[in-house]
ZAMARGU-4260 file (C-alpha; in steps of 0.2 Angstrom, whole numbers, plus 5000, padded with zeros to 4 digits):
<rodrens>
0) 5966/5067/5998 | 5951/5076/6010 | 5942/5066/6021 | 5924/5064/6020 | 5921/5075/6034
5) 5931/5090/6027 | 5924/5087/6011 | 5906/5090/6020 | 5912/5104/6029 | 5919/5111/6014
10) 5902/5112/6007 | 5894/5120/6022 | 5908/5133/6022 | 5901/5138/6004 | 5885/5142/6009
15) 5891/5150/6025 | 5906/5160/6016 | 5900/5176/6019 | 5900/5176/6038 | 5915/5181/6048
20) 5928/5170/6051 | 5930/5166/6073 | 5945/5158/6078 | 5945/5141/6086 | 5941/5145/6105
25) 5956/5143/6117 | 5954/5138/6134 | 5955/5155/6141 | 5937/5156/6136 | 5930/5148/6151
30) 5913/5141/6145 | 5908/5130/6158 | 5911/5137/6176 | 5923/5135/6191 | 5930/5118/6198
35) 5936/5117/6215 | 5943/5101/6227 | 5932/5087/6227 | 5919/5093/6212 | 5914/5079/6202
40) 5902/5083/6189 | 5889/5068/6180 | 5885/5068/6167 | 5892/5083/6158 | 5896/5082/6139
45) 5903/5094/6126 | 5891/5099/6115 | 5894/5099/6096 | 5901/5114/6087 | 5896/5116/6071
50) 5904/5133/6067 | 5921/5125/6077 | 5922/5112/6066 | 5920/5127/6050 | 5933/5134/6055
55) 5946/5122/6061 | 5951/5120/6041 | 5957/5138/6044 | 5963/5138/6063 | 5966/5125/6077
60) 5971/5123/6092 | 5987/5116/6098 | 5995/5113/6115 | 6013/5114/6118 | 6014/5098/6130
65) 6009/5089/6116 | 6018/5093/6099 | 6009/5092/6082 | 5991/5092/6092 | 5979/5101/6079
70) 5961/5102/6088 | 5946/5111/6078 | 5931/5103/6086 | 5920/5105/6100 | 5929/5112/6116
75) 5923/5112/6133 | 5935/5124/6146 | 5934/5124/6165 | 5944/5137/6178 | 5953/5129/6192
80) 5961/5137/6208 | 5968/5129/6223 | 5965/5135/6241 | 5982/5132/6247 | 5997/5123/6239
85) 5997/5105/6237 | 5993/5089/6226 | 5979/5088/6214 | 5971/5076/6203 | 5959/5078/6189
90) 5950/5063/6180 | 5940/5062/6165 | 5932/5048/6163 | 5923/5047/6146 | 5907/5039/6139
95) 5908/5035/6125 | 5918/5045/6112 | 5936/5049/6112 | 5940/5067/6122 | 5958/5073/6127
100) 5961/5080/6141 | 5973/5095/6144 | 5980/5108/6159 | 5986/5124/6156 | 5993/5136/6171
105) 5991/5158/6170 | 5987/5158/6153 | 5984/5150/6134 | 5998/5151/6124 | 6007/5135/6120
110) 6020/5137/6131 | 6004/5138/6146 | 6002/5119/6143 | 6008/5109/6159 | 6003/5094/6155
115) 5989/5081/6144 | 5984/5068/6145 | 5978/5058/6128 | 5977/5039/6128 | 5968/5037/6112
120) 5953/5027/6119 | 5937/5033/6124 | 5937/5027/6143 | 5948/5035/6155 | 5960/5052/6156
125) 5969/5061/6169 | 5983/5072/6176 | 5989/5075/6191 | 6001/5092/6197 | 6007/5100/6212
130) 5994/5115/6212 | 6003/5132/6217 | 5990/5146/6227 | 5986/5161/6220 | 5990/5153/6199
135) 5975/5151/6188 | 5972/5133/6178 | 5963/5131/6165 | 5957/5111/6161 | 5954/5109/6142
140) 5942/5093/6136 | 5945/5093/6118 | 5934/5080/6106 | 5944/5070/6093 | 5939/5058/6081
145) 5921/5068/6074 | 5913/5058/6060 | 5901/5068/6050 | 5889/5055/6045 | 5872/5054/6057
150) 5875/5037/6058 | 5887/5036/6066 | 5893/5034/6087 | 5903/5050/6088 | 5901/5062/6077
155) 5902/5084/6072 | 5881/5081/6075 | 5880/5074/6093 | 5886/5079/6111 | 5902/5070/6119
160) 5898/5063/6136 | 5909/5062/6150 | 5912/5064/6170 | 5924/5076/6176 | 5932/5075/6194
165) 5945/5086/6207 | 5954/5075/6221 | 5966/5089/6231 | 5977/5079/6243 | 5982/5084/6261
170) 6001/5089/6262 | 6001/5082/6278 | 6014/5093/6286 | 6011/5112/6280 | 5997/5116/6293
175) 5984/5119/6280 | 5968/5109/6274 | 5974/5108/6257 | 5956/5096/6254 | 5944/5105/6261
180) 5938/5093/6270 | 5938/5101/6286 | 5956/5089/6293 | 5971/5096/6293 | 5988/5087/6292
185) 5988/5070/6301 | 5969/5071/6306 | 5967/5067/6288 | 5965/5049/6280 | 5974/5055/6267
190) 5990/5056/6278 | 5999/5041/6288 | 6001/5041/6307 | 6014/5056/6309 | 6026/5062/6321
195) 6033/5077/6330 | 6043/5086/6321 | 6054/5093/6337 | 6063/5109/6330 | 6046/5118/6320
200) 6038/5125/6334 | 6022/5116/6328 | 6011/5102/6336 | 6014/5091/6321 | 6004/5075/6326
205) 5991/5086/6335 | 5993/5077/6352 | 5993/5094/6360 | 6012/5092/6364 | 6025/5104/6355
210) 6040/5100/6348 | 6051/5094/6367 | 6037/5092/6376 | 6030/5078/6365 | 6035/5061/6370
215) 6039/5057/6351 | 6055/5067/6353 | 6063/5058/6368 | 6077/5053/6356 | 6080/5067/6345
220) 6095/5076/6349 | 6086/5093/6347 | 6077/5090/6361 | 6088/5077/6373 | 6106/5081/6370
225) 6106/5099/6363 | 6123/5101/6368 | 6130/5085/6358 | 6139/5078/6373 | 6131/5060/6372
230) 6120/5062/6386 | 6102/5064/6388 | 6096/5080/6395 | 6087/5073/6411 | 6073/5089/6410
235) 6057/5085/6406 | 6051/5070/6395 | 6071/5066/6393 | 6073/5055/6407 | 6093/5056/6406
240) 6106/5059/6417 | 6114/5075/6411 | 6111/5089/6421 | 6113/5105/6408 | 6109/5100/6391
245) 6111/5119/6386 | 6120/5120/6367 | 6136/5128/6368 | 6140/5129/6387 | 6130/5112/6392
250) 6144/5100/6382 | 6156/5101/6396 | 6145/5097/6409 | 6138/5077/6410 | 6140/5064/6421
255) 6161/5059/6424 | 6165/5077/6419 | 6180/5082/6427 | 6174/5096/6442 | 6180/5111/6442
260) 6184/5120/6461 | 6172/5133/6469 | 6167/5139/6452 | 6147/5137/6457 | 6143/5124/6441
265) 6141/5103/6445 | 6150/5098/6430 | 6149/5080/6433 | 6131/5080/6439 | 6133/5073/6455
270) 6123/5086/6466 | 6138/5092/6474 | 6151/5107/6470 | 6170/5104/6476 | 6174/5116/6489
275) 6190/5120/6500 | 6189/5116/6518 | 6187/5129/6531 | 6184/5124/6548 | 6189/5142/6557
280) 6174/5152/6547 | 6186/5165/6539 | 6181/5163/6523 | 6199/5156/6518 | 6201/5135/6516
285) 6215/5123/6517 | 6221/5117/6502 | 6209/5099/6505 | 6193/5098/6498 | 6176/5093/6502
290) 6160/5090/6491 | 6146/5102/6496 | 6126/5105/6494 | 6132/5124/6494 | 6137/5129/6476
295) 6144/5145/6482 | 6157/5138/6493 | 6153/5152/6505 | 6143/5143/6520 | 6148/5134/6537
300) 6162/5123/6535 | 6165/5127/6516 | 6176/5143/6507 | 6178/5144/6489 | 6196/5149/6489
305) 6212/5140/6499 | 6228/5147/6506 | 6222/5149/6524 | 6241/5143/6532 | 6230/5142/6549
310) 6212/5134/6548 | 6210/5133/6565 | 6214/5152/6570 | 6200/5162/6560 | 6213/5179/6563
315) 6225/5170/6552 | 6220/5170/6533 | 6226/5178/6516 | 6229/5196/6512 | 6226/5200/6532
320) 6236/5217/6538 | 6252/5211/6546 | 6252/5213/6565 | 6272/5217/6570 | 6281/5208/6581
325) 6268/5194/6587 | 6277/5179/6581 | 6262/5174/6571 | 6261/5175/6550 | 6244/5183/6550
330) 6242/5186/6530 | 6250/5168/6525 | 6263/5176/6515 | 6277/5167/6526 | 6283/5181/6533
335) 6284/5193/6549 | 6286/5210/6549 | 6301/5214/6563 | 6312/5230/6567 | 6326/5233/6557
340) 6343/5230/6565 | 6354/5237/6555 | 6371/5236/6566 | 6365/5217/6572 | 6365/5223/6593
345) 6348/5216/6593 | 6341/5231/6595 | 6330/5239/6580 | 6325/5257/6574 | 6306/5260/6571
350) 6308/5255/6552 | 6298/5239/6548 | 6308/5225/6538 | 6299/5208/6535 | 6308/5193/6539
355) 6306/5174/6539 | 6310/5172/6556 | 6293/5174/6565 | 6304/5177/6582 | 6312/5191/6574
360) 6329/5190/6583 | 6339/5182/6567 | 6347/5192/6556 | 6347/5211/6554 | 6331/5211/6564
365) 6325/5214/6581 | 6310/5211/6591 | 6311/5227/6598 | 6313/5246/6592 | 6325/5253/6608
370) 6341/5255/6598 | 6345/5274/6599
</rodrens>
């Protein structure tokens, strides 16, 4: 059976059946203005529609987050864009007749609606959504519930009340002011007491320390044990022991490694490199060892290879030419070069034949070349 109201508005429809029938406006039609972070607006009110209300027996409006919604009042339609990316929340808070409140993103169809809120009283509505830059919103305040007689609190004949606000919320960790309100990130209230990140490349807790340098990232690994040998880089703000805390080539090089000789790198952090000894200066060491302050192992006192046979005779050492006949192995390879003596007189030709005996007089060698 028709309500009172529609039976009224059948009546005005009859006297008004010659004008053109206007759809039910959408939200798209923006008739009140621009919102933006932190715009509250009091008092505003919808204003009634009498043409709206005509026509809603023919056409509605409905919102896709909310199935079977049929609207055909009075509409009120606000454009929303965020700055940058981040939280937003819009309340309604309404005086005294019933008003839903609905969201729409880049466009009015339906399928636009992103979210509503209708609680079926007349005090309080809101929604709250992760605003994305560069999209377009559109808030929709529609009235519900219109009475048509005068008498009445809320009715086709009088204006809908209400206060309309915008919170944006810092995102605390993008590096924007996503508020507006001239604080960015952990300078805002909105955002607890934050920390370094260490990896970002970005002053996160806006001390004016970046990522290593900021006392905040003592512990992290990124920053104090890059190469994920258990030991704190001592550089910097680390205050470790491990002296190369590079990634990759640093993870065999901590305090206790094992050393390696001569090879110019303190593996085990102790300040020192291993080298061979070399006590006559020819650049050749003993096969002992010694810890040095000179990471080349070239220096007084210090070679960085062994196999000297005679470290106290710098004309003895490796790969030296041979001198013949002088009973001394001058190149270390335990050998003499001698004459050859091929018939075993003791005398040899001028051919050179090396020999184990440094006198060269044992064996098919001589000491001498005079054999004709």
């Amino acid at each position: 059976m028709p309500s009172a109201r529609h039976l009224l508005l059948a009546a005005v429809l009859a006297v008004l059946s010659l004008a053109p029938r206007a759809a039910h406006a959408d939200a798209c039609d923006v008739n009140r203005g621009v919102l933006g972070c932190q715009n509250t607006l009091t008092p505003t009110k919808i204003n009634n529609d009498l043409w709206a209300s005509i026509t809603s027996l023919f056409d509605t409006e409905r919102y896709g987050c909310r199935p079977g919604s049929d609207y055909g009042e009075g509409q009120d339609a606000w454009l929303f864009s965020c700055v940058y990316t981040g939280r937003v929340r819009i309340d309604m808070i309404q005086n005294d007749c019933d008003i839903d409140l609905f969201l729409l993103k880049d466009g009015c169809g339906q399928g636009n609606c992103l979210k509503g809120s209708w609680n079926g009283s007349n005090s309080f509505e809101h929604v709250e959504f992760q605003c994305q830059q560069g999209s377009i919103y559109y808030v929709a305040l529609e009235r519900v519930d219109n009475d048509v007689w005068p008498w009445q609190d809320c009715t086709i004949w009088g204006s809908f009340k209400y206060t309309l606000k915008i919170s944006c919320f810092e995102e605390c960790e993008d590096g924007f002011d996503n508020d507006l309100d001239g604080k960015i990130d952990c300078l805002d209230p909105d955002c607890p007491v934050c920390f370094e990140r260490c990896d970002d490349l970005r002053d996160n807790d806006f001390d004016g320390l970046v990522d290593c340098n900021d006392p905040d990232c003592r512990s992290a690994a990124t920053c104090c044990d890059k190469d994920s040998d258990g030991y704190l880089s001592m550089d910097g703000l680390c205050a470790g022991i491990d002296c190369n805390d590079t990634k990759g080539s640093g993870s065999l090089i901590f305090p206790g490694a094992a050393e390696t000789i001569a090879d110019g790198v303190d593996q085990d952090c102790d300040g020192f490199e291993i080298c061979y000894i070399d006590n006559d200066g020819d650049g050749f060491g003993q096969e002992v060892t010694t810890k040095s302050l000179i990471f080349t192992c070239q220096g007084p006192g210090v070679a960085p290879v062994a196999g000297d046979c005679d470290d106290l005779n710098p004309e003895v050492y490796p790969f030296r030419p041979e001198i013949p006949i002088n009973g001394i192995d001058d190149n270390c390879d335990l050998l003499e070069d001698c004459y050859n003596d091929g018939d075993g007189d003791g005398f040899g030709a001028d051919f050179i034949k090396q020999s184990p005996d440094l006198t060269c007089t044992q064996g098919n060698v001589a000491d001498n070349n005079d054999d004709c």
